[in-house]
C-alpha positions in Angstrom: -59.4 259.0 -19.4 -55.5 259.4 -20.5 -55.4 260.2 -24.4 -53.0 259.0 -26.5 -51.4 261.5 -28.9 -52.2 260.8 -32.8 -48.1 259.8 -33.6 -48.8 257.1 -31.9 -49.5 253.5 -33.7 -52.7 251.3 -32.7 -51.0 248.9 -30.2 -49.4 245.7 -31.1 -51.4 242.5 -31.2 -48.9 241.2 -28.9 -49.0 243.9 -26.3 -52.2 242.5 -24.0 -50.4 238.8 -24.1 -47.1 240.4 -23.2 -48.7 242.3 -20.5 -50.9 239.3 -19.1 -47.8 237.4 -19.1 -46.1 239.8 -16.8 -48.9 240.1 -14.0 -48.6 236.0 -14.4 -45.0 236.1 -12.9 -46.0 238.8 -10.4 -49.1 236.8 -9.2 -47.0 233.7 -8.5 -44.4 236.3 -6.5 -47.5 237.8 -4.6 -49.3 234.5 -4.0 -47.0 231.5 -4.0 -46.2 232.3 -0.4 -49.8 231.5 0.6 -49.1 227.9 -0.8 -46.1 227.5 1.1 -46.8 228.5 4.8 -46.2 225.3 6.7 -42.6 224.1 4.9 -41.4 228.0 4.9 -42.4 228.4 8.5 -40.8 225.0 9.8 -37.2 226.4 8.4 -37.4 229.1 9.5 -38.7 228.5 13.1 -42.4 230.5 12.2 -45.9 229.2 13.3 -48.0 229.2 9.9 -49.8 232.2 11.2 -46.4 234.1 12.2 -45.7 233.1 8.5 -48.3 234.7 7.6 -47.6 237.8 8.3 -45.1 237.9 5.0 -48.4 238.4 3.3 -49.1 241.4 5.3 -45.6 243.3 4.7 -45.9 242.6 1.3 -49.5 244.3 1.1 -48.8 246.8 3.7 -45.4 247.5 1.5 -47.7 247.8 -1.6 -50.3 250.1 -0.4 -47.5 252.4 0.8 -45.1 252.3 -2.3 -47.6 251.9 -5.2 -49.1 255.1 -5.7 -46.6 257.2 -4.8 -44.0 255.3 -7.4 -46.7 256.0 -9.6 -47.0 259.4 -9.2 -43.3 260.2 -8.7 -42.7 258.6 -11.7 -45.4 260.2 -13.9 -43.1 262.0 -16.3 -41.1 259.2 -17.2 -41.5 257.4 -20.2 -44.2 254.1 -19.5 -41.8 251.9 -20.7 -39.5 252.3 -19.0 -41.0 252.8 -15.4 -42.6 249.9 -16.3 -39.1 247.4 -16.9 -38.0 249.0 -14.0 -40.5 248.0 -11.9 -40.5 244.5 -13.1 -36.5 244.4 -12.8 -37.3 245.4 -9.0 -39.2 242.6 -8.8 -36.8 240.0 -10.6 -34.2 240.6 -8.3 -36.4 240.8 -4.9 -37.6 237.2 -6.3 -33.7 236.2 -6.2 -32.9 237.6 -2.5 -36.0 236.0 -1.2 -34.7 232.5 -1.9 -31.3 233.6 -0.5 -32.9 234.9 2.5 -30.8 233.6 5.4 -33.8 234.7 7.8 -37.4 236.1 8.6 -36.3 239.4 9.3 -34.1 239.1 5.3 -37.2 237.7 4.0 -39.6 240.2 4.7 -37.2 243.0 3.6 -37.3 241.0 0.2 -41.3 241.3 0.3 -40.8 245.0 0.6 -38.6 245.3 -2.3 -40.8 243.1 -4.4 -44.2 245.3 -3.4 -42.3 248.4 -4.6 -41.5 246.5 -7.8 -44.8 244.9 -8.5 -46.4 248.1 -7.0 -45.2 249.8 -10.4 -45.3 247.4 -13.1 -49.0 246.5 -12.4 -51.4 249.5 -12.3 -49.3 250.9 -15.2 -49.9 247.7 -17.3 -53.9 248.8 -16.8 -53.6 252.2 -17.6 -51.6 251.3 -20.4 -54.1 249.3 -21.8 -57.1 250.6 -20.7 -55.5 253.5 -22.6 -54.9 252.8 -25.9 -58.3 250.7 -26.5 -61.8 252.3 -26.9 -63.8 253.2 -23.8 -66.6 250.0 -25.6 -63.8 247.6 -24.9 -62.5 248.9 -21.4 -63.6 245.8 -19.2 -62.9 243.0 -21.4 -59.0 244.5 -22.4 -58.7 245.1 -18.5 -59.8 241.6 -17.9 -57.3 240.2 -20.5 -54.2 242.0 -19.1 -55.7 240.4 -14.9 -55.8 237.2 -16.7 -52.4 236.4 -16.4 -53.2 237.1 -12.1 -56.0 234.5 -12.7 -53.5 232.0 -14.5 -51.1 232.7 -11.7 -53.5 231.1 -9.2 -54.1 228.0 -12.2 -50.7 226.9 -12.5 -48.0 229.2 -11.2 -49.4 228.9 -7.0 -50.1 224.9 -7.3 -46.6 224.4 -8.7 -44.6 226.7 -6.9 -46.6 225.2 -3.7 -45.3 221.6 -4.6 -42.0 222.3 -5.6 -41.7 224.0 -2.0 -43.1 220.9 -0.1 -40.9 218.9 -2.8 -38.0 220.2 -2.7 -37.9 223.1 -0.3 -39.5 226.9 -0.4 -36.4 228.7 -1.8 -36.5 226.5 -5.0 -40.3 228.3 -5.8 -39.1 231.2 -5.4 -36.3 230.8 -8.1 -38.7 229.4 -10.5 -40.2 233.2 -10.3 -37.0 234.9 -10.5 -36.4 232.6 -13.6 -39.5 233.5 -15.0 -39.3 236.8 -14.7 -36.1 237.4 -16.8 -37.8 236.9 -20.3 -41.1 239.3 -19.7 -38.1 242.0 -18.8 -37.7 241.6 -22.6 -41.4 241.4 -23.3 -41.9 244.7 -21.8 -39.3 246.0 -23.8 -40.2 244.9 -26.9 -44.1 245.4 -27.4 -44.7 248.1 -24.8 -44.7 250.9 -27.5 -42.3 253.8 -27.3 -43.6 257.3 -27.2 -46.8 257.0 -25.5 -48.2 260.4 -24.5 -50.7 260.1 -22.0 -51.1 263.3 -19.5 -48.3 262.8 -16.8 -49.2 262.6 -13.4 -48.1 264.0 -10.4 -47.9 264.0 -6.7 -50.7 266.6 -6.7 -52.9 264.5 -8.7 -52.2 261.7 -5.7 -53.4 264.5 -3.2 -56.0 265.4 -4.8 -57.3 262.0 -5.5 -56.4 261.0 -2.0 -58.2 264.3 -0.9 -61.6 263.5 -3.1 -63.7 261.5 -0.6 -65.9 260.4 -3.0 -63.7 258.8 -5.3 -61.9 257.4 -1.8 -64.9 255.6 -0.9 -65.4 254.2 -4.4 -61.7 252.8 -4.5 -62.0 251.8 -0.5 -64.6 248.9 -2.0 -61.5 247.3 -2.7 -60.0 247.0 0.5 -63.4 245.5 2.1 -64.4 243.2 -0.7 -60.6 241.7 -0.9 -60.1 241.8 3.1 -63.3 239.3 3.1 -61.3 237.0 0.9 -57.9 237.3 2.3 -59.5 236.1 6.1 -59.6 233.1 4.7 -56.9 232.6 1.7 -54.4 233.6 3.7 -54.7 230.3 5.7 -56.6 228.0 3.3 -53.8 225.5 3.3 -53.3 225.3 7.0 -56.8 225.3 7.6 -57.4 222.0 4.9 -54.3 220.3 6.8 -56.3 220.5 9.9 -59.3 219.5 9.4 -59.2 217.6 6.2 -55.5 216.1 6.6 -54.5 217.2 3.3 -50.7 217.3 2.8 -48.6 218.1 -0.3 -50.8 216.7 -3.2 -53.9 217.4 -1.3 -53.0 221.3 -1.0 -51.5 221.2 -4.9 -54.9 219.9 -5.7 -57.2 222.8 -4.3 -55.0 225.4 -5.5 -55.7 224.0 -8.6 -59.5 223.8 -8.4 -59.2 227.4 -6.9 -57.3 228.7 -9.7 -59.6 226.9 -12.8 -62.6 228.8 -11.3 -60.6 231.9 -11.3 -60.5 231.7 -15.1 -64.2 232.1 -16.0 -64.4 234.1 -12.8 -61.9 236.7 -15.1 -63.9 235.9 -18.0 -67.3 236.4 -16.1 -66.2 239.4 -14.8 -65.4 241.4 -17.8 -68.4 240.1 -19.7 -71.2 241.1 -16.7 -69.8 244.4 -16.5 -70.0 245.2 -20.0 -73.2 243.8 -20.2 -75.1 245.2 -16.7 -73.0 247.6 -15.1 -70.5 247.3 -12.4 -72.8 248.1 -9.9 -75.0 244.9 -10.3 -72.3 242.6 -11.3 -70.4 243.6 -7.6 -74.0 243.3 -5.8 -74.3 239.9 -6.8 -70.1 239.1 -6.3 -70.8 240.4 -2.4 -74.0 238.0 -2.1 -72.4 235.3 -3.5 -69.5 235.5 -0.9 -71.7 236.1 1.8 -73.3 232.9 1.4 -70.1 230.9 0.7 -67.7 231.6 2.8 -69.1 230.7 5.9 -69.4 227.0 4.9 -65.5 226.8 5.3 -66.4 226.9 9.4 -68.1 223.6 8.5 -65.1 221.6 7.7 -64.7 218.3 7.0 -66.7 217.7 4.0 -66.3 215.1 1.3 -64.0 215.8 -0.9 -66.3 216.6 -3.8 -68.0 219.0 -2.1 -64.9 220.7 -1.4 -63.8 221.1 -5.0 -67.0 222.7 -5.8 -67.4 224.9 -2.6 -63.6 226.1 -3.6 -64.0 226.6 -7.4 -67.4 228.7 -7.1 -65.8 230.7 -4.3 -62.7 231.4 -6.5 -64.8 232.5 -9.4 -66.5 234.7 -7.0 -63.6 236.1 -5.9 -61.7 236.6 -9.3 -65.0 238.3 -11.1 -64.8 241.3 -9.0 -61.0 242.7 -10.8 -62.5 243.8 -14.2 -66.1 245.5 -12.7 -64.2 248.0 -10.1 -61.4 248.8 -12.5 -63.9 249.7 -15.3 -66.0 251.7 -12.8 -62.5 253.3 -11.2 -61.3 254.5 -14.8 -64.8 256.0 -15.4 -64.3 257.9 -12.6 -60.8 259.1 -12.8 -60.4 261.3 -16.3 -56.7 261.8 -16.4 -55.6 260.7 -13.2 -56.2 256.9 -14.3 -53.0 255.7 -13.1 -52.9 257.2 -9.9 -56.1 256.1 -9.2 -55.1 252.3 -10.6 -52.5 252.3 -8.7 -54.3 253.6 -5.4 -57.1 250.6 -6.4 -54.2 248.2 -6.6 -52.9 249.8 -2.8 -56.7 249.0 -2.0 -56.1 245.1 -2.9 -53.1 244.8 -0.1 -54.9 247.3 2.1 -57.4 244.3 1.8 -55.3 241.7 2.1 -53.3 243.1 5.1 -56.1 243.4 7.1 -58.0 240.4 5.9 -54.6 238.3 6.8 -54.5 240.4 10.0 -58.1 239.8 11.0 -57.7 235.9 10.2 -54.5 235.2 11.7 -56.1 236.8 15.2 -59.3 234.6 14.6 -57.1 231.5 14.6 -55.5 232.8 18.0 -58.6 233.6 19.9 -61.4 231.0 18.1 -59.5 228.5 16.1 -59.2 227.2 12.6 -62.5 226.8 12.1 -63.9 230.5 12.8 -62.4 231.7 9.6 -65.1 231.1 7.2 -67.8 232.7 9.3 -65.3 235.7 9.9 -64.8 235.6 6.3 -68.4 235.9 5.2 -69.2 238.8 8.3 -66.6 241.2 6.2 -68.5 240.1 2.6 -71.6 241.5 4.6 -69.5 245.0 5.4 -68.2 244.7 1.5 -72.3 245.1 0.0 -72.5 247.5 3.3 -69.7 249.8 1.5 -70.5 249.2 -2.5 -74.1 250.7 -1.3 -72.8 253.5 -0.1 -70.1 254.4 -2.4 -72.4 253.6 -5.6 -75.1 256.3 -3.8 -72.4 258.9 -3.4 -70.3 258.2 -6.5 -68.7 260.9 -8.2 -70.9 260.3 -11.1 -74.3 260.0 -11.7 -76.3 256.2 -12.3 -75.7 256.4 -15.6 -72.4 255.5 -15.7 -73.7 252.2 -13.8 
């Protein structure tokens, strides 16, 4: 793992917040569009699965530009790489809601990747840094939390206010947002941190390490599961449950509070049993709930609950890979962060992908069943990549 030189002061109290509060904006950037498919693609002349596809240029953007930002950059002073990145983002935020078209739009997306791309695994390195190995999980959990919040309250209103009062208007609530964590960063990042720079060898050597690969592929297959059938939650509840505005506000809500414990959760089982359990049982649990989405209508009730256990599911699995990642990585922590982050929107690219072609060839309704076929592949990888991990079981 990085060390931090001995000049250096224990962080700031305020640092984690700060840092949780950042990845909030950025969650609402990555996710809101999700909430908005069907009013963003009527203006602009998109089916909701053409739509869509803004989630896969963002991830494919992300996968691309993350670790090799990361790497480029890793002589540069962590602060300020990190502002910069979140300046990036700021301002893709603002010419997405002047976007006068798709083709605009999706250049925007690229732009904000790049952004987010940087800000994000350097905000877990940094912390995972300057705490004790002891506390690892739970300090990584508390900098995602601000993702998981994202999904509580930033998604469900930047949803409505799109169905409200148009798309463009959610995405200047993040560019407004955004503007005080640039001085956040600034202020309680500290100055002068000294961890071991990384390179653009260290990314080929990583990327040339099939072991370590295979342990940071998980990723992609545990997230693509999920993403087959986020991606197109909200068209999917219009069809078959009639849910509008205040019906789709509502389940992004219910998703998001299960998120929170899910965070929670997730930090605590790994401290407590190992990663390798707590992402056996995150696999099984998807497995068997998913597929109940390809059983739509049910009563409302039964809904909620279906959607908050699935979104705890989904949100306990960010604390248990990073932990195990950083175990593995030694020095080369934030290339391999960042490379784990590039795993997420390898995921969710090909998870969006996968879905959107289900609803072409099978309909709505095969998503769930889709959804749970790529959890199965997700235990079918964690098995593999746990027996050949770079270290041995103890570290599990």
């Amino acid at each position: 793992m990085d060390t931090m030189q001995p000049d250096i002061t224990p962080p700031d109290r305020l640092l984690i917040p700060a840092l949780s509060a950042c990845n909030f904006i950025i969650g609402i950037g990555a996710f809101v569009i999700i909430g908005m498919l069907e009013p963003l693609g009527t203006d602009l002349g998109r089916s909701p699965a053409q739509a869509g596809q803004l989630m896969t240029i963002y991830a494919v953007a992300y996968a691309i530009l993350s670790p090799l930002l990361v790497a480029v950059t890793g002589n540069i002073g962590r602060r300020r790489v990190m502002a910069a990145g979140f300046a990036l983002f700021a301002l893709a935020a603002a010419v997405s809601a002047l976007a006068p078209n798709f083709a605009v739009l999706g250049g925007a997306r690229v732009i904000a990747a790049a952004g987010s791309g940087i800000f994000t695994p350097l905000a877990a390195a940094v912390a995972a840094g300057l705490y004790p190995a002891e506390q690892r999980a739970r300090v990584l959990s508390a900098v995602f939390f601000g993702l998981t919040m994202s999904q509580v309250a930033g998604v469900p209103v930047g949803s409505w206010i799109a169905y409200t009062y148009g798309w463009r208007w959610a995405l200047w609530l993040v560019f407004a947002l955004a503007l005080p964590c640039l001085w956040l960063i600034w202020t309680r990042v500290p100055v002068g941190l000294r961890f071991q720079p990384v390179s653009l060898r260290d990314l080929r050597d990583v990327i040339g390490e099939g072991r370590l690969m295979l342990a940071i592929g998980f990723t992609a297959t545990f997230i693509g599961a999920q993403y087959v059938l986020f991606t197109y939650i909200t068209p999917l509840l219009t069809e078959t449950m009639g849910f509008g505005r205040d019906g789709i506000a509502m389940i992004l809500v219910v998703s998001g509070i299960g998120a929170v414990p899910g965070n929670i959760l997730g930090g605590f089982l790994a401290d407590r049993f190992g990663w390798r359990a707590t992402l056996t049982g995150l696999c099984f649990a998807q497995i068997c709930l998913m597929p109940i989405f390809s059983f739509l209508p049910l009563s409302v009730p039964q809904l909620l609950v279906l959607v908050f256990f699935w979104a705890m599911g989904s949100w306990s699995f960010m604390a248990a890979q990073q932990g195990r990642l950083i175990g593995l990585a030694g020095h080369r922590a934030p290339v391999v962060l960042a490379l784990n982050a590039a795993a997420i929107y390898v995921g969710a690219a090909i998870g969006s992908a996968v879905g959107g072609g289900m609803i072409l060839q099978f309909g709505m309704l095969s998503l769930g069943i889709a959804a749970g076929i790529g959890a199965v592949f997700a235990l079918i990888h964690l098995t593999f990549s746990a027996r050949y991990s770079p270290l041995d079981s103890t570290t599990s």
